[in-house]
C-alpha positions as CSV (number, residue, x, y, z in Angstrom):
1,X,-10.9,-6.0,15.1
2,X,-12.2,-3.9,12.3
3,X,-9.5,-1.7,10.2
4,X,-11.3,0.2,7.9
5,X,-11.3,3.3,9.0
6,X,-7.4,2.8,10.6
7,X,-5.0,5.4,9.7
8,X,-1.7,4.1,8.7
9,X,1.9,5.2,7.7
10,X,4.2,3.3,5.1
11,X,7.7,3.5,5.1
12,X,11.0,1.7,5.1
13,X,10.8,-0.5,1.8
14,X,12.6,-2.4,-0.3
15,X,11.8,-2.4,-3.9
16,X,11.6,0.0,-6.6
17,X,13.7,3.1,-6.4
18,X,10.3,5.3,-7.6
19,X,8.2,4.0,-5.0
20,X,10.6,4.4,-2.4
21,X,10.8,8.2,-3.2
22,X,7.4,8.4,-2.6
23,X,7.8,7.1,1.1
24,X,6.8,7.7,3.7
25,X,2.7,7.4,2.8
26,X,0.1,8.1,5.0
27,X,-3.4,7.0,4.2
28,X,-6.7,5.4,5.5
29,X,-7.8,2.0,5.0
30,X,-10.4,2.3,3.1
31,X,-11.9,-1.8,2.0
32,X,-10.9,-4.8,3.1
33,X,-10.3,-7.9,0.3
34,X,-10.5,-11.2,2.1
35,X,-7.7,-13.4,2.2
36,X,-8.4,-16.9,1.0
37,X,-5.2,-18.7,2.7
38,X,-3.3,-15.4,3.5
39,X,-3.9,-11.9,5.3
40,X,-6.5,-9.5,3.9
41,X,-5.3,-6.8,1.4
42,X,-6.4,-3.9,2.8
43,X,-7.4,-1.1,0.1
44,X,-5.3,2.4,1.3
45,X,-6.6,5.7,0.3
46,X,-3.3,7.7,0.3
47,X,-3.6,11.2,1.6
48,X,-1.3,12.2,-0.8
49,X,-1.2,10.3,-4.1
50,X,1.7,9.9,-6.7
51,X,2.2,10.0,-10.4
52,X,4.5,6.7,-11.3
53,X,5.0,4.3,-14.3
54,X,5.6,1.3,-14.6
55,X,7.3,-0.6,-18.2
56,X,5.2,-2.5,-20.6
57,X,7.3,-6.0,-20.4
58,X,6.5,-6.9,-24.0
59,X,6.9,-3.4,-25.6
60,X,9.5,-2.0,-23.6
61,X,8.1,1.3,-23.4
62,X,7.1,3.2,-20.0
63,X,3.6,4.6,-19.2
64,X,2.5,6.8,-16.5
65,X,-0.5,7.0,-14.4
66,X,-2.0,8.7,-11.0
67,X,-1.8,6.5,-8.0
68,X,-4.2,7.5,-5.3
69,X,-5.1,4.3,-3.6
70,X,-2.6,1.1,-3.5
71,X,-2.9,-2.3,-1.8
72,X,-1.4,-3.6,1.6
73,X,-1.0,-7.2,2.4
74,X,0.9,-8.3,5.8
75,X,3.7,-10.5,5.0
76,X,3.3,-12.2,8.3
77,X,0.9,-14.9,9.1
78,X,-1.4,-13.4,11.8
79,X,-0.6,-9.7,11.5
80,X,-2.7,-7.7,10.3
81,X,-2.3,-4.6,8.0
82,X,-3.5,-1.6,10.1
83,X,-3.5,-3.5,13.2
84,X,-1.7,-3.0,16.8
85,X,1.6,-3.8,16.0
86,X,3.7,-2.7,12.9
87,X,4.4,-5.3,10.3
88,X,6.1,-5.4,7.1
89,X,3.5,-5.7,3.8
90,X,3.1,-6.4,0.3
91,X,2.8,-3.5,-1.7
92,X,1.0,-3.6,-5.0
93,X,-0.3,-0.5,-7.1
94,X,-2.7,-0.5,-9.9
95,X,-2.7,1.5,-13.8
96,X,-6.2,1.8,-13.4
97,X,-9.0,2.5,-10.3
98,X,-11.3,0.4,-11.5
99,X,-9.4,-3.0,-10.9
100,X,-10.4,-1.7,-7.4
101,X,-14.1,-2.0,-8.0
102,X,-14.4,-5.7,-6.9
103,X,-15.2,-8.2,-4.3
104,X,-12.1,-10.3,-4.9
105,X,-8.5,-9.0,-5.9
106,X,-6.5,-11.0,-8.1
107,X,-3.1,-10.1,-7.9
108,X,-2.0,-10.5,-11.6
109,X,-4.4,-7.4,-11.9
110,X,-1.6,-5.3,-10.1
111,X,2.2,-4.5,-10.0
112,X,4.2,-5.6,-7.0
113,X,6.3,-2.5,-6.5
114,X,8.0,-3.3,-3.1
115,X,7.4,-4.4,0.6
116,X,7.2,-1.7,2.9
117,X,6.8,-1.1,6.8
118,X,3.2,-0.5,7.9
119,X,2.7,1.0,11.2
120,X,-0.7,2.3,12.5
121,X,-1.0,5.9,12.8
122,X,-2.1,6.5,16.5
123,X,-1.3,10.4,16.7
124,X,-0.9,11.3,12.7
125,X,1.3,15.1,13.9
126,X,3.7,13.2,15.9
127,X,4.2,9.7,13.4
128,X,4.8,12.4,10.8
129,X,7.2,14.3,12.7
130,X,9.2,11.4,13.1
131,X,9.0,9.9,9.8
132,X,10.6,13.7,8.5
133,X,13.3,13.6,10.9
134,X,14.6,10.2,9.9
């Protein structure tokens, strides 16, 4: 089944309060990263992106940056980000876009901000209408 191209919704996560403000996103999937023993990460380009920051372990201090497109993972073996059925994902968000520009995605490249609900957007006016009345 090919996914780029799939619209999908994020919501319902569990991780960091600032990220979970954000919620719900909608976005497109955009490139696919293969999976060597896992899912795929599936590169989303938010419709709407986000400022956020994240904290510099060693220094302590905070730094902010625009986030416009974020990675999805599945967390369950044989579902597929942006497939048929909704399933839970990975979420991890990069400080810069060019850690995007690549064939292969190392995840120590990226911060894991939460997991999240990933359901595929069928009819994008009424998922959104739902998510906002929720």
């Amino acid at each position: 089944m090919e996914i780029i191209g799939t619209r999908v919704t994020l919501a319902e996560d569990e991780g960091r309060r600032l990220f979970a403000d954000q919620l719900p996103l909608n976005g497109e999937i955009e490139k696919v990263y293969p999976g060597e023993l896992h899912n795929p990460w599936c590169l989303l380009k938010l419709d709407q992106g986000f400022d956020y920051q994240v904290e510099n372990k060693e220094t302590k201090e905070f730094r902010g940056f625009r986030v416009d497109r974020i990675l999805i993972r599945s967390r369950w073996e044989g579902c597929a980000a942006g497939g048929t059925q909704p399933t839970s994902v990975f979420v991890l968000i990069a400080d810069e876009e060019s850690k995007f520009d690549t064939d292969k995605i190392d995840i120590k490249d990226f911060y894991f901000e939460s997991w999240a609900m990933s359901t595929t957007l069928t009819n994008p006016q009424l998922t959104s209408r739902w998510w906002q009345r929720r």
